[in-house]
C-alpha positions as CSV (number, residue, x, y, z in Angstrom):
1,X,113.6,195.1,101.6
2,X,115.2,192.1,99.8
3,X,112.4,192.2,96.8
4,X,114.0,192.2,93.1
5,X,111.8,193.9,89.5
6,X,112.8,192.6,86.4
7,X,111.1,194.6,83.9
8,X,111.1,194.1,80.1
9,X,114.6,193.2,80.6
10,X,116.6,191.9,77.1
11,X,120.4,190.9,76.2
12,X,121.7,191.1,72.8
13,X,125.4,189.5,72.1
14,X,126.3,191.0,69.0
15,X,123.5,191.4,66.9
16,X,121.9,188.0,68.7
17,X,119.0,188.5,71.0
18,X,119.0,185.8,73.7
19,X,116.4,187.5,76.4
20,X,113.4,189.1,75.1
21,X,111.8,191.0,77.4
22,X,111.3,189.4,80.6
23,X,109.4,190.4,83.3
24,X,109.4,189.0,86.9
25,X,108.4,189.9,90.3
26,X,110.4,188.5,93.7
27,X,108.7,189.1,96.6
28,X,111.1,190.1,99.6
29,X,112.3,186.6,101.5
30,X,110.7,184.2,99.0
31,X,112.7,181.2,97.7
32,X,112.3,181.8,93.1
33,X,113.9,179.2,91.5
34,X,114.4,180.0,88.0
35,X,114.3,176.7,85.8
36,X,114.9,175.9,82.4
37,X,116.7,173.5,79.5
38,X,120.1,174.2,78.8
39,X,120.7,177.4,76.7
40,X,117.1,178.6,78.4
41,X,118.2,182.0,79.7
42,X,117.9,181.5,83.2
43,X,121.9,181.5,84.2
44,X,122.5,184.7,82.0
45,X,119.0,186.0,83.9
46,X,120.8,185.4,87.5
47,X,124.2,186.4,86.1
48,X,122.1,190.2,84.9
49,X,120.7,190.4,88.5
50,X,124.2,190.2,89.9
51,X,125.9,192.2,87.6
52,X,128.1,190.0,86.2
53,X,126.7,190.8,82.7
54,X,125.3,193.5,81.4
55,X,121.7,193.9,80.5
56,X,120.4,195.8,76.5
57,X,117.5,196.4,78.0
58,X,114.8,196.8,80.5
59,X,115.2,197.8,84.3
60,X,116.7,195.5,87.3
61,X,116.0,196.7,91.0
62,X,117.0,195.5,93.9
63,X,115.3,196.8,96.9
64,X,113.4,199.2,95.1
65,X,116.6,200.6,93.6
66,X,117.7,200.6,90.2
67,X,121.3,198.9,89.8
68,X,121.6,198.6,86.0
69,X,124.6,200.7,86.3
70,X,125.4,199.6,89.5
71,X,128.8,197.4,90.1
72,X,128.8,193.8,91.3
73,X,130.2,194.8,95.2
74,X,127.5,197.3,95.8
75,X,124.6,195.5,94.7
76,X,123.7,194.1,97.6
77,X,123.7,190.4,97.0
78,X,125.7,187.8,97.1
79,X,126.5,184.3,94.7
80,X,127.0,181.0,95.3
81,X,128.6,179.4,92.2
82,X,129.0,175.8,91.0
83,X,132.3,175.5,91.0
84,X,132.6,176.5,94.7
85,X,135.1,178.6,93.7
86,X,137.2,178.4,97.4
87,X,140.7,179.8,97.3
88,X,142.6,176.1,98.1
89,X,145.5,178.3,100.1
90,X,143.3,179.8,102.6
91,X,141.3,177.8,105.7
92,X,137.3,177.3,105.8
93,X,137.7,180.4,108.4
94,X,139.8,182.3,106.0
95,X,137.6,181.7,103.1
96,X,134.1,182.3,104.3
97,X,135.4,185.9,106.1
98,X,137.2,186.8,103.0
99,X,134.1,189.3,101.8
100,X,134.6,191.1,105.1
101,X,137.8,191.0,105.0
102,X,138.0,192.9,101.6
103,X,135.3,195.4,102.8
104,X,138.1,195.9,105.5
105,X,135.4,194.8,108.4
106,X,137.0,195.0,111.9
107,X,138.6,191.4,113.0
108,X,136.5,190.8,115.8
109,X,133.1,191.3,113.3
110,X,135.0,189.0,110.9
111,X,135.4,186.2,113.8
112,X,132.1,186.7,115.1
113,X,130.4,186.6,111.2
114,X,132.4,183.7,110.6
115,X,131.7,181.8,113.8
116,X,127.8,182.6,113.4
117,X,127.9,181.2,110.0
118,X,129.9,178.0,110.8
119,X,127.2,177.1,113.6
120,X,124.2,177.9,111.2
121,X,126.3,175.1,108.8
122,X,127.7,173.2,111.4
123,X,131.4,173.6,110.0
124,X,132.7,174.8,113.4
125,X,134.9,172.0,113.5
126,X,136.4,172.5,110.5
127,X,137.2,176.1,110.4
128,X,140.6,175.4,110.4
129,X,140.6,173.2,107.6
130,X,141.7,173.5,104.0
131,X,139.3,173.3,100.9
132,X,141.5,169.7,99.7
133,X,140.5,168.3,103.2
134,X,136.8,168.7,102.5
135,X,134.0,166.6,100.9
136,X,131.9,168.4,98.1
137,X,128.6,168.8,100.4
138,X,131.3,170.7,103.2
139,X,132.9,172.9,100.2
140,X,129.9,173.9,98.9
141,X,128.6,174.9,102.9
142,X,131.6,176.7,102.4
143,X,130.6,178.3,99.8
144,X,127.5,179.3,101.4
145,X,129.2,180.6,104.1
146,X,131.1,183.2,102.8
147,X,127.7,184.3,101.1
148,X,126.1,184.3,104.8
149,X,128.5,186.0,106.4
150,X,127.7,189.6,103.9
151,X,124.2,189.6,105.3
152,X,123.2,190.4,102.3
153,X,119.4,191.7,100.8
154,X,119.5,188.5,97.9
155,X,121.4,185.3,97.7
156,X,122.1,184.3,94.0
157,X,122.8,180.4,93.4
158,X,124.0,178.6,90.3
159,X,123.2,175.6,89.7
160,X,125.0,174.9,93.3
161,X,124.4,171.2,93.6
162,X,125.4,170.3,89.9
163,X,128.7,168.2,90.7
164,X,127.3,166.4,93.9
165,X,126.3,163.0,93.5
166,X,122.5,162.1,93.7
167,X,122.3,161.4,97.3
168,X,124.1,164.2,98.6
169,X,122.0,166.7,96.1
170,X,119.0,165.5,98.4
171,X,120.9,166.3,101.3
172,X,121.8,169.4,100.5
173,X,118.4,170.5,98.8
174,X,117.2,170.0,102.8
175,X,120.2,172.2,103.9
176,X,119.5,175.0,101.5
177,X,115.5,175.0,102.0
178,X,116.4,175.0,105.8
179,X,118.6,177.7,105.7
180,X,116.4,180.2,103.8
181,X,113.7,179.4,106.6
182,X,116.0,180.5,108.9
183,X,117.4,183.3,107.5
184,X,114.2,184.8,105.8
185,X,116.6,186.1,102.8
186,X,115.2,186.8,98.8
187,X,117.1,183.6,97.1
188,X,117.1,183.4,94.0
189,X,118.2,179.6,92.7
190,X,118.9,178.8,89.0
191,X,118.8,175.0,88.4
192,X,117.9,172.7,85.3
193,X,116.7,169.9,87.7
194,X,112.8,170.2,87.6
195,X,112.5,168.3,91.1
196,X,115.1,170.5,92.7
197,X,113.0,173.4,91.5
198,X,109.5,171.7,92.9
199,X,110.7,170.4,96.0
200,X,112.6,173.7,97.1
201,X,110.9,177.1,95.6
202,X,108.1,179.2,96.8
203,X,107.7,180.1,93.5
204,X,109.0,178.6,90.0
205,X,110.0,180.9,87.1
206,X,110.1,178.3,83.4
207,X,111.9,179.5,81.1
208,X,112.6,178.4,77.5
209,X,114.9,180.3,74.7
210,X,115.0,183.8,76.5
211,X,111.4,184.0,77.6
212,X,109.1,183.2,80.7
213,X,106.8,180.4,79.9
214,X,105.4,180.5,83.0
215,X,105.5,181.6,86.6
216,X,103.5,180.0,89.4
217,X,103.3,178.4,92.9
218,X,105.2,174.3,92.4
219,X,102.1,172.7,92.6
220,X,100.2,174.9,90.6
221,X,102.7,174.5,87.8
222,X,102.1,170.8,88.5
223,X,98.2,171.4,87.9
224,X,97.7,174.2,85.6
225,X,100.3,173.9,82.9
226,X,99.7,176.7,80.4
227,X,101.0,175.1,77.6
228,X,102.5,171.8,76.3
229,X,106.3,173.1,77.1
230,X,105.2,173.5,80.5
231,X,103.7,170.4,80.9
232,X,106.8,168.0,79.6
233,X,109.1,170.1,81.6
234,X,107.6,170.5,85.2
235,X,106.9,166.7,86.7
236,X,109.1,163.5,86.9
237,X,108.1,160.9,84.9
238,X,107.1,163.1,82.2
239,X,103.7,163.4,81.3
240,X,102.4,161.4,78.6
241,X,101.1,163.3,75.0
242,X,98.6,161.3,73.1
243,X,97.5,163.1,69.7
244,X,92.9,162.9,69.0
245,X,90.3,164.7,68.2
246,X,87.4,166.1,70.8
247,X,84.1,163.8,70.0
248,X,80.9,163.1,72.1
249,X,80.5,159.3,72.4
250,X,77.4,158.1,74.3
251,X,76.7,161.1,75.7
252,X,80.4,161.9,77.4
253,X,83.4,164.4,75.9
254,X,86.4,162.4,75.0
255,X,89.6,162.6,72.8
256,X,89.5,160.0,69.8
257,X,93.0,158.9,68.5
258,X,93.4,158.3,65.4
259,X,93.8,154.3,66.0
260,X,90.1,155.1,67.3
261,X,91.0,154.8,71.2
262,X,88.8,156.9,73.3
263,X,90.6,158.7,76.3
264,X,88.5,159.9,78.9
265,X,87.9,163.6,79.3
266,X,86.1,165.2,82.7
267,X,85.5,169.0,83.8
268,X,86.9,170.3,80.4
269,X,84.7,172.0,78.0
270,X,86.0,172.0,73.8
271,X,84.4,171.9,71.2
272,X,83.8,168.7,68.9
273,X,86.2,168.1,66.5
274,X,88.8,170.4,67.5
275,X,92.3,168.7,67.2
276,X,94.0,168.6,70.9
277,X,96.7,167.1,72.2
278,X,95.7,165.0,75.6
279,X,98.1,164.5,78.7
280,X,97.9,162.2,81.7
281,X,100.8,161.9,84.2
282,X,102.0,158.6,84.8
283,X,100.8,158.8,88.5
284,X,97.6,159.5,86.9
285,X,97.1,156.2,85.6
286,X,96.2,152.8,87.3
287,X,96.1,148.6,85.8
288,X,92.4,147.5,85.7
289,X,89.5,146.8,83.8
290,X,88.2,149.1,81.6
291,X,91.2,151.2,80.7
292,X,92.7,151.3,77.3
293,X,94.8,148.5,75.8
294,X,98.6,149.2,76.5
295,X,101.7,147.0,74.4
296,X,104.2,146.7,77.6
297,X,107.6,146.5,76.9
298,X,109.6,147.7,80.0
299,X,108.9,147.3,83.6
300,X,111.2,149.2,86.1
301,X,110.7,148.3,89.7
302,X,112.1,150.8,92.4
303,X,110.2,149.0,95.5
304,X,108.0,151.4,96.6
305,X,106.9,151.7,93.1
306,X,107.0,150.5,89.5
307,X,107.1,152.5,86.1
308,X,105.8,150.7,83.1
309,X,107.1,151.9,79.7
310,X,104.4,150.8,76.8
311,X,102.8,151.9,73.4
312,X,99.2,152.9,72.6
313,X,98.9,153.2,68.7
314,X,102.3,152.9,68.5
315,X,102.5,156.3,70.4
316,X,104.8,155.8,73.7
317,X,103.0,155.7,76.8
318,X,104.1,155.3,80.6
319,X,102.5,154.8,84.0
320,X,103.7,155.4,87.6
321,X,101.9,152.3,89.8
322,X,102.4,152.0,93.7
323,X,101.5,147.8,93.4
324,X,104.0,145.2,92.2
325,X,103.6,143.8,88.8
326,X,104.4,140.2,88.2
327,X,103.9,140.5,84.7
328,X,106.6,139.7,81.7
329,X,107.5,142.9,79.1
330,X,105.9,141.9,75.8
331,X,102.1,141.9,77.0
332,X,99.1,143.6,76.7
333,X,97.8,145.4,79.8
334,X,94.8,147.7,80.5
335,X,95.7,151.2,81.3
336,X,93.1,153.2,83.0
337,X,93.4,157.1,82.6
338,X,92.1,159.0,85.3
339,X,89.6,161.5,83.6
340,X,89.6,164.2,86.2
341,X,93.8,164.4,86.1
342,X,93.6,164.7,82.0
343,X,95.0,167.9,80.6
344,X,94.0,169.1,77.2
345,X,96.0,171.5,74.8
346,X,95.4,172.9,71.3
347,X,97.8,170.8,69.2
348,X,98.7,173.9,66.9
349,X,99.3,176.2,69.4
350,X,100.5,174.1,72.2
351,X,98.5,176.1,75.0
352,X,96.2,174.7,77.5
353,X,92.5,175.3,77.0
C-alpha cells in the first residue's frame, strides 16, 4: 500500500520554525499536488517525505510504516527533480537503469525495466542517446524513467515542469496525468502553478508560510474557498475582492461599498451590518444591463475569450467574457455579478462564512 500520514509534522532551522504542524492524509494511488507561493513549505514538505531533510517533529509513514529514521534508498519512493539531474556521460538506457544498476539488479531485469519504461514514455528510439541530444520534454521523460523503472510505492515530483516553455508544460501535464492512470502509483507533485495543480491532482493540499490552508477535491477548492488566501490563490484570473458592508435593500441581502454600490448576494445568510469582504470570479461576471458601473481601462483579447481590466470605486475589478468587445479602454461599461457565484468572507478574519 502506497498511502503516506503526515502527522503534526514541524521543521525548525536553527531556532526558526518553518512547518508548524502539518497534517495530511494520501490515499494509496491518488494524484496530491501540494501547492503554494514561494517560501510556502510545500518543497521542504516533499523533500521531509523523501528523506532528504530531516523532520523536528511529528511522524511520516509510508505504507503504514514509520521512516522518520529511515534513509532516502530504503524509503520506498522515488524523485523526480527540476533540474533533471541526468548524468550527461551515460545514454537514455544507461541513465534510466542506473537505480537498478546500483541495487545491483541482474542485467536482463535492468534491460527488461528499462525497455518497459521507454515504451510506457515512448523513448525507445532514443535509448541510445545522450542527455545533450535531447529536448527538455525528452530529458525530463528521462527523468521519469529512471523513477519508473524502481517500481516504487510513491513518486515524489518537484516542480518537474518549471524550465519548460509554456506549451510543452501542457504537454507534459497530459503525459504525467496519463501516466499515473496507468500506473496507479501514490504521486505526490509539488508545484507553484495553481492551474497545473487544478488540471492534474485528485486532491490539492494549499499551503502558505508552513501551514495547510486547505485540503480539498480541485473543484471544490474552486467552490468552497475557506478563506480569502484560498480564494486569490486557487483560480486563474484571480478572483476579484470588493470591500462593503451586509445591508437589506428592498427586501434582498446585499454588500454595500463604501462608494454606495450594491453587489448582489444569493444563498448566503449574515447578518446586517457585518463588515465582509465580497468575491466574484471573473467568469462570474457578464456585460449587460443592470450590472454595476465599471471604469474600463484594458481589454485583452485571446479569441476564444476576452479579459477586461476596470475599476469600481476606484477598487480594481476584472471580468472573464466569452463575446467580443468592440469597445475602446477609457469607458464606462455595466458589469453584472452573478449573485449565486458570489463568495463572502469576514474581512477581519479572512475566512469564509
Amino acid at each position: 500500500m502506497g498511502n503516506v500520514q503526515i502527522k503534526g509534522v514541524t521543521k525548525n532551522y536553527g531556532g526558526v520554525r518553518v512547518m508548524h504542524g502539518v497534517d495530511v492524509e494520501i490515499e494509496d494511488g491518488e494524484f496530491v499536488v501540494l501547492v503554494g507561493p514561494s517560501g510556502c513549505g510545500k518543497s521542504t514538505l516533499l523533500r521531509m517525505i523523501a528523506g532528504l531533510e530531516e523532520i523536528s517533529g511529528g511522524e511520516i509513514k509510508i505504507g503504514g510504516r514509520v521512516v522518520n529514521d529511515i534513509p532516502p534508498k530504503e524509503r520506498d519512493i522515488a524523485m523526480v527533480f527540476q533540474s533533471y539531474a541526468l548524468y550527461p556521460h551515460k545514454t537514455v538506457a544507461e541513465n534510466m537503469g542506473f537505480p537498478l544498476l546500483m541495487a545491483k539488479r541482474p542485467k536482463a531485469e535492468i534491460a527488461e525495466k528499462v525497455n518497459r519504461a521507454a515504451e510506457i514514455l515512448d523513448l525507445t528510439k532514443y535509448l541510445d542517446r545522450y542527455p545533450k541530444q535531447l529536448s527538455g520534454g525528452q530529458r525530463q521523460r528521462v527523468a521519469m524513467g529512471r523513477a519508473i523503472v524502481r517500481d516504487p510505492q510513491v513518486f515524489l515530483f518537484d516542480e518537474p515542469l518549471s524550465n519548460l516553455d509554456a506549451k510543452l508544460r501542457v504537454t507534459m501535464r497530459v503525459e504525467i496525468k496519463e501516466l499515473h492512470q496507468r500506473l496507479k502509483t501514490t504521486t505526490v507533485y509539488v508545484t507553484h502553478d495553481q492551474i497545473e495543480a487544478m488540471t492534474m491532482a485528485n486532491k490539492i493540499v494549499v499551503m502558505r508560510d508552513g501551514r495547510v490552508e486547505q485540503i480539498g477535491r480541485p473543484l471544490d477548492l474552486y467552490d468552497r474557498p475557506v478563506n480569502l488566501f484560498v480564494a486569490g490563490f486557487i483560480g486563474s484570473p484571480s478572483m476579484n475582492f470588493l470591500e462593503g458592508t451586509v445591508a437589506t435593500v428592498a427586501g434582498k441581502q446585499v454588500v454595500l461599498t463604501e462608494g454606495g454600490i450594491a453587489l448582489p448576494l444569493e444563498g448566503v445568510q449574515v447578518e446586517d451590518g457585518r463588515a465582509v469582504t465580497y468575491g466574484i470570479r471573473p467568469e462570474h461576471i457578464t456585460i449587460g444591463d443592470g450590472g454595476i458601473p465599471v471604469d474600463v481601462s484594458v481589454f485583452e483579447p485571446t479569441g476564444s475569450e476576452t479579459l477586461i481590466f476596470g475599476r469600481v470605486g476606484g477598487v480594481p475589478i476584472d471580468a472573464l467574457v466569452r463575446e467580443r468587445i468592440e469597445e475602446e479602454p477609457g469607458k464606462t461599461m455595466l458589469f453584472r455579478l452573478d449573485p449565486r457565484k458570489a463568495h463572502v468572507f469576514d474581512r477581519a478574519s479572512g475566512q469564509r462564512l
